[in-house]
C-alpha positions as CSV (number, residue, x, y, z in Angstrom):
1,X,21.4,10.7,11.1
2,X,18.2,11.7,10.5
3,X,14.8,13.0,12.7
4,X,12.4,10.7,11.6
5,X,8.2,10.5,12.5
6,X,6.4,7.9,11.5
7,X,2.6,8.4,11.6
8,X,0.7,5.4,11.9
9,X,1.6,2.5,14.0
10,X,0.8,-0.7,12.3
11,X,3.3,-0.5,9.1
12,X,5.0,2.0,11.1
13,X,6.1,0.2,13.7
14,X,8.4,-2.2,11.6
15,X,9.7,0.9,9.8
16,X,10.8,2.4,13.2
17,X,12.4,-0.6,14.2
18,X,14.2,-0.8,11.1
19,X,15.3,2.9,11.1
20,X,15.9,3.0,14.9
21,X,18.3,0.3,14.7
22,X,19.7,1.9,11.7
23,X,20.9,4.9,14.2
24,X,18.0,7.7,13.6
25,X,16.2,9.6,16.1
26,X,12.5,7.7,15.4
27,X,8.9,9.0,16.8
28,X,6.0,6.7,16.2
29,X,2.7,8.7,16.5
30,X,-0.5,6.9,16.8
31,X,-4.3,8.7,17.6
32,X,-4.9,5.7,19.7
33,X,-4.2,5.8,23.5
34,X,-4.8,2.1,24.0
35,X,-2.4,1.1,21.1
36,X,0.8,3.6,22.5
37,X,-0.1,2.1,25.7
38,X,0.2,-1.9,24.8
39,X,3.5,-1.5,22.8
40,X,5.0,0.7,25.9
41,X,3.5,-2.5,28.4
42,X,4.7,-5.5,26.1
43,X,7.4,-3.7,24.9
44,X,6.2,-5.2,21.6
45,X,3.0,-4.9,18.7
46,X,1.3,-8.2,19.7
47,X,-0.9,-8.0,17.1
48,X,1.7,-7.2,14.2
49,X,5.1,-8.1,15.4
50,X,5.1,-10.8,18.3
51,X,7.9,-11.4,19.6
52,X,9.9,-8.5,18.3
53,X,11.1,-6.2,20.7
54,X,10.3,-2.3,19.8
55,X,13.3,-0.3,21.7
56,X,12.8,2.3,24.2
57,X,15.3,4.6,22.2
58,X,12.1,4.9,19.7
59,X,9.4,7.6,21.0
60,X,6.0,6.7,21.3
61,X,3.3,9.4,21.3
62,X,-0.7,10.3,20.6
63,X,0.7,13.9,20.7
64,X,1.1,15.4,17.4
65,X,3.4,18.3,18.0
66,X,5.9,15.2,17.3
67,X,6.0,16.0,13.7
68,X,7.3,19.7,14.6
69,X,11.2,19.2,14.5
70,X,11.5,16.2,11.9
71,X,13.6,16.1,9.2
72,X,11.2,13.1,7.0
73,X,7.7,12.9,8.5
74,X,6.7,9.4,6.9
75,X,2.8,8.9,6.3
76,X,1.9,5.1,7.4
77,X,-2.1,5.8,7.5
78,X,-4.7,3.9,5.8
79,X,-6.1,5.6,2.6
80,X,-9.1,6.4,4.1
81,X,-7.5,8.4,7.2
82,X,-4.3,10.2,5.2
83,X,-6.5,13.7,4.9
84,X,-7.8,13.9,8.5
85,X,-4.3,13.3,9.4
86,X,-2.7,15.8,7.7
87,X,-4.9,18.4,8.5
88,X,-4.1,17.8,11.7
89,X,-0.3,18.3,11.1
90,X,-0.4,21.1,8.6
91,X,0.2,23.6,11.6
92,X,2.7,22.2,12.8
93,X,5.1,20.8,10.0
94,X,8.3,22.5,9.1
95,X,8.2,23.5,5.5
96,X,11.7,22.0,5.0
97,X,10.4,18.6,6.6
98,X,10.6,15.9,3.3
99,X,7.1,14.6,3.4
100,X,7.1,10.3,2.4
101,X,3.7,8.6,2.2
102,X,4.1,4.7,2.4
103,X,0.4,3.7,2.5
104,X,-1.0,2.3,-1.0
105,X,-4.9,3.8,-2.4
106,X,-6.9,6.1,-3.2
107,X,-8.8,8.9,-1.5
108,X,-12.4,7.6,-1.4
109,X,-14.9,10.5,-2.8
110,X,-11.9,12.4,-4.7
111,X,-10.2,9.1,-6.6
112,X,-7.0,10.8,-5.7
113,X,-3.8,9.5,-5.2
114,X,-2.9,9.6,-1.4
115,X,0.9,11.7,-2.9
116,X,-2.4,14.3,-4.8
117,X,-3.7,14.8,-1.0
118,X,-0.7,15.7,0.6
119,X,0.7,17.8,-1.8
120,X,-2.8,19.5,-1.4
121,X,-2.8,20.0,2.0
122,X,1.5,20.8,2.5
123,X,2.1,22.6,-0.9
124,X,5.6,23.7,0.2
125,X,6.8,20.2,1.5
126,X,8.5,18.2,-0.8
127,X,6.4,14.5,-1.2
128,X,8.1,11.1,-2.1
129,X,6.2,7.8,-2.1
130,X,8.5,4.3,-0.6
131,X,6.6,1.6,-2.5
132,X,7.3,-1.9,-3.7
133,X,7.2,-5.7,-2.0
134,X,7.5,-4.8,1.4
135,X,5.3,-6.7,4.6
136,X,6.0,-5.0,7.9
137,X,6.3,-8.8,9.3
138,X,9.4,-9.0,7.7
139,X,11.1,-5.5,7.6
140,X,10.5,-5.8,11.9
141,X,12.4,-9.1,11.4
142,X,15.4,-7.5,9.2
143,X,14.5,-9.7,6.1
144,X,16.2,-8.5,3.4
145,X,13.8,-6.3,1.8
146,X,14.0,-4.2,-1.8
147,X,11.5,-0.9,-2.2
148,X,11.5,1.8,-5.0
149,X,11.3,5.6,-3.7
150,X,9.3,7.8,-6.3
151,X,9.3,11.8,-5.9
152,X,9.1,14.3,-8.9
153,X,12.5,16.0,-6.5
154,X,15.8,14.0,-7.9
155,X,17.5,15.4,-4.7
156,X,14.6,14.6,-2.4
157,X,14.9,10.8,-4.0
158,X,18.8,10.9,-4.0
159,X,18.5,12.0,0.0
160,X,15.6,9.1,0.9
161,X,17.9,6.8,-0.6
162,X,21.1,7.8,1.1
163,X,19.7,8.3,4.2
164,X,16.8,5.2,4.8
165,X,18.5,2.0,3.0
166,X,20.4,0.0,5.1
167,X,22.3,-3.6,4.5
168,X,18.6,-5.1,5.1
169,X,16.2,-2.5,3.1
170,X,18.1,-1.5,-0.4
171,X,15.8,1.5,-2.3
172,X,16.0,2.2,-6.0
173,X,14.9,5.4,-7.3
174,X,12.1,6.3,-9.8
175,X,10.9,9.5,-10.7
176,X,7.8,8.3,-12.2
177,X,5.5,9.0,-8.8
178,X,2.2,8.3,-10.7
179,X,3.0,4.8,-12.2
180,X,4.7,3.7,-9.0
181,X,1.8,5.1,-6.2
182,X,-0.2,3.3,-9.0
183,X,1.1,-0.1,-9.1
184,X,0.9,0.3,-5.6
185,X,-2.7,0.7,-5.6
186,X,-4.4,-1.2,-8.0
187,X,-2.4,-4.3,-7.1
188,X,-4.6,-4.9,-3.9
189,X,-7.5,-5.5,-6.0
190,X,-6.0,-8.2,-8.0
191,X,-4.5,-9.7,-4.5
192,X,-8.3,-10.0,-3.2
193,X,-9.0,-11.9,-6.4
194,X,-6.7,-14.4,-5.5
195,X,-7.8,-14.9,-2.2
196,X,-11.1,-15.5,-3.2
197,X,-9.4,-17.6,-6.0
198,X,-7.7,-20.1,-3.3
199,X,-10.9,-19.9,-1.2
200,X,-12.7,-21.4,-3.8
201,X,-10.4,-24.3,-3.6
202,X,-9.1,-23.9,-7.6
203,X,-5.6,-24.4,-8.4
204,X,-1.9,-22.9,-9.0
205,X,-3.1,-22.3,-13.1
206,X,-5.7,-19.8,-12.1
207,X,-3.8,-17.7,-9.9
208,X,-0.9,-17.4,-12.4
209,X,-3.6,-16.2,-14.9
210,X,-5.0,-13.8,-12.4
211,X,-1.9,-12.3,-11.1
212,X,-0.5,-12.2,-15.4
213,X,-3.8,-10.8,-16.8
214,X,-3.8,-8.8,-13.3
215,X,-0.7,-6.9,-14.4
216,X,-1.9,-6.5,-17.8
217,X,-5.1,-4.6,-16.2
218,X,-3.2,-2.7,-14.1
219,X,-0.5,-1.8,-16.5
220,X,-3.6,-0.8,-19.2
221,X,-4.9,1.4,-16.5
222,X,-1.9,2.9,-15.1
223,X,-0.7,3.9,-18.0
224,X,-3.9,5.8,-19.1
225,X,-3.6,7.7,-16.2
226,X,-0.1,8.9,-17.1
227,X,2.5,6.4,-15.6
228,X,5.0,4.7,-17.6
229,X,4.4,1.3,-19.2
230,X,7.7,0.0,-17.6
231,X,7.4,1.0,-14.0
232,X,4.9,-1.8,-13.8
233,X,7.4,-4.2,-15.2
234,X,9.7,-2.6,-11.5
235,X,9.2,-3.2,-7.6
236,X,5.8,-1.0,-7.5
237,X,4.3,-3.1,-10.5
238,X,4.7,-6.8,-11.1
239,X,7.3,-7.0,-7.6
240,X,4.7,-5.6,-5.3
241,X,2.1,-7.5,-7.1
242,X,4.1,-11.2,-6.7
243,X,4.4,-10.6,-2.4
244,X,0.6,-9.0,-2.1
245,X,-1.3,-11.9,-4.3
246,X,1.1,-14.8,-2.8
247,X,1.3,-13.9,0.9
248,X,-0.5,-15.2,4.3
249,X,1.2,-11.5,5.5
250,X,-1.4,-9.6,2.9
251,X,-4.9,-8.5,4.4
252,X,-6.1,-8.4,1.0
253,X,-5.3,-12.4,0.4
254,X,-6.6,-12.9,3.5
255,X,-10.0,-11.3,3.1
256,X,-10.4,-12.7,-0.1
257,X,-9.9,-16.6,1.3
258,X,-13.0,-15.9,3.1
259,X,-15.0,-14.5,0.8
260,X,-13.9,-17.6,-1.5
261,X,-15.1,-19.8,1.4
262,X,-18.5,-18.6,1.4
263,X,-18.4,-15.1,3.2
264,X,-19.8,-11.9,1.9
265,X,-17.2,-9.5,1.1
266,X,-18.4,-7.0,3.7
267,X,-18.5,-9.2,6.4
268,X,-15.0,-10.1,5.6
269,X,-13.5,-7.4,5.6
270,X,-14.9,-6.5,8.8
271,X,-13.2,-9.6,10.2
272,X,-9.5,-8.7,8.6
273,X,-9.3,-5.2,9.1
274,X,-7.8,-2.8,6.4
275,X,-8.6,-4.2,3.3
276,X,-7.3,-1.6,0.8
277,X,-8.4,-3.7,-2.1
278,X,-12.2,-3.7,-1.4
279,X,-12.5,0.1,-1.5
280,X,-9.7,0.2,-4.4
281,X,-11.9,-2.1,-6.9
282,X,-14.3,0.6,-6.8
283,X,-12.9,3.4,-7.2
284,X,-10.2,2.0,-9.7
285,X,-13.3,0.6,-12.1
286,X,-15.1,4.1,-11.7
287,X,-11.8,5.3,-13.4
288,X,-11.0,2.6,-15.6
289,X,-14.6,3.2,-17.0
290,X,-14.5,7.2,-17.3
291,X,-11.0,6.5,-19.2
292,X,-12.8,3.7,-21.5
293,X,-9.9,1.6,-20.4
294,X,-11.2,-2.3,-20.2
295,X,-10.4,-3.8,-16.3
296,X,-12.2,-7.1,-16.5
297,X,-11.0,-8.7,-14.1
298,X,-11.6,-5.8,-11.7
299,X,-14.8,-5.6,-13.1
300,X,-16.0,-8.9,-12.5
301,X,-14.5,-8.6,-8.3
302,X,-16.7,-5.6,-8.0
303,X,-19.9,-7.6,-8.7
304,X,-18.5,-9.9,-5.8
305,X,-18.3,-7.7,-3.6
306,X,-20.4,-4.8,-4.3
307,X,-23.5,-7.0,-6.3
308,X,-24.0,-9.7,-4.4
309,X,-22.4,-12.3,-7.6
310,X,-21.0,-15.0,-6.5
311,X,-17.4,-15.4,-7.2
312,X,-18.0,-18.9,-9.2
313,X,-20.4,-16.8,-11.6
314,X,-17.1,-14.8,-12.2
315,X,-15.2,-17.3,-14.0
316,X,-17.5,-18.4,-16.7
317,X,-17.6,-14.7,-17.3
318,X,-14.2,-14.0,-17.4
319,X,-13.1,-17.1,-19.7
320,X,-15.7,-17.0,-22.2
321,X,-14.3,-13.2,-22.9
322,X,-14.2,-12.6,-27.1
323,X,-10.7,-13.9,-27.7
324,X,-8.0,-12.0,-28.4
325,X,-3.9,-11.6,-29.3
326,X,-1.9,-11.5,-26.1
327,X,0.2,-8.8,-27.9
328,X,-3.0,-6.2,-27.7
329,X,-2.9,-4.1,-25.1
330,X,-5.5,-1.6,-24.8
């Protein structure tokens, strides 16, 4: 059995269930006080996981000397807080310690991928990435779930895969890290879409197109920035895509409902939190466009939300396109 921290308490929490029940020793780190404290009272995350029970075997702590002694330290931290946190572990991490980032975007300011910022900051750890259809609703509640784990280490992959899959959470291996941190990534975008899509009141056709032509975007894009064509065809492409465009569980979806119903984008993502999408659209047209790789789909869902267009200006836009083979990709 393994020593396992998990920073970040919202995804975080359902991963230490899962693990804990699987027979590791599990520490759940969170900076907030107030959150440690209402899981230790209810003995449950209310406002993620009601009703499931999160055991006293797992630690909880604000203290991060936890990382200090673990065997995987596993990164559950929004995109936009992954660098403050690791420079506050840096100092205390084992260099042995397998570093595993589960959180999906990109470093606002640097375009990185979240896997570029660790390795930055812990150059001697080894860095895997768990990624693929996974909402923490359902891991807390043992649904059978399937991920990928991606690492440029075959043995650190082989050992993540030994050691965290269980009869309820299966993990394939991939050693192409970009494509599947990518797929990852730039499916939130296409997830908001569809929100605002079923917001808007328009039917089952449109979101299969979005979601199809969605893949095609992020497959075009991906690929330009050095993953493989077929990873997005896996769990971290099309797989992650189908559970984060479909779901009442995503953020993104839930976000973009709103905004289809009439709210500003800002404004709604205030009201849902964590919307990795709305920050990703940006940054992953800002690439798309340095790369002269066409995303327009992407395009079209930053004018939503960064220009003020309203989202039923999008479609005339996006249908009246010059037409073209399905077979071209680029």
């Amino acid at each position: 059995m393994a020593k396992i921290t998990i920073l970040g308490c919202g995804f975080g929490t359902a991963l230490a269930i899962m693990w804990d029940k699987q027979g590791h020793q599990v520490t759940a780190w969170s900076k907030y006080k107030e959150e440690i404290d209402a899981i230790l009272n209810d003995g449950e995350h209310k406002k993620l996981l009601p009703g499931v029970i999160v055991p006293p075997s797992i630690s909880l702590t604000t203290d991060i000397n936890c990382v200090s002694d673990a065997d995987i330290l596993v990164f559950a931290i929004p995109s936009k807080f992954v660098r403050e946190v690791v420079l506050k572990v840096k100092g205390h991490i084992r260099k042995d310690t397998i570093v595993v980032n589960v959180g999906k975007g990109f470093e606002e300011g640097t375009d990185k991928r979240l896997s570029q910022v660790l390795a930055e900051e812990l150059p001697e750890n080894r860095i895997a990435v768990l990624t693929g259809p996974s909402h923490a609703e359902e891991i807390g509640r043992s649904i059978p779930t399937t991920v990928v784990c991606a690492s440029e280490d075959k043995e650190c992959m082989m050992y993540l895969q030994e050691t965290l899959q269980n009869d309820r959470f299966r993990i394939y291996r991939n050693s192409d890290l970009v494509g599947c941190e990518l797929g990852g990534a730039l499916k939130n975008p296409i997830a908001l879409c569809c929100g605002i899509v079923e917001g808007m009141g328009l039917g089952d056709n449109t979101i299969a197109a979005l979601m199809t032509r969605g893949l095609a975007e992020i497959t075009r894009l991906g690929v330009a920035m050095g993953g493989k064509r077929e990873t997005f065809n896996g769990l971290s492409g099309v797989g992650d895509l189908i559970v984060t465009c479909t779901s009442a569980h995503s953020r993104n979806h839930r976000a973009g409902l709103l905004i289809g119903q009439g709210m500003s984008a800002k404004e709604a993502v205030n009201r849902v939190g964590t919307v990795e999408g709305y920050q990703c659209a940006k940054i992953a047209y800002e690439i798309a466009r340095s790369l002269n790789v066409q995303v327009p789909i992407i395009e079209q869902l930053c004018e939503v939300c960064y220009n003020g267009q309203s989202p039923l200006a999008a479609i005339p836009k996006l249908m009246g396109r010059p037409s073209k083979a399905e077979e071209e990709v680029f």
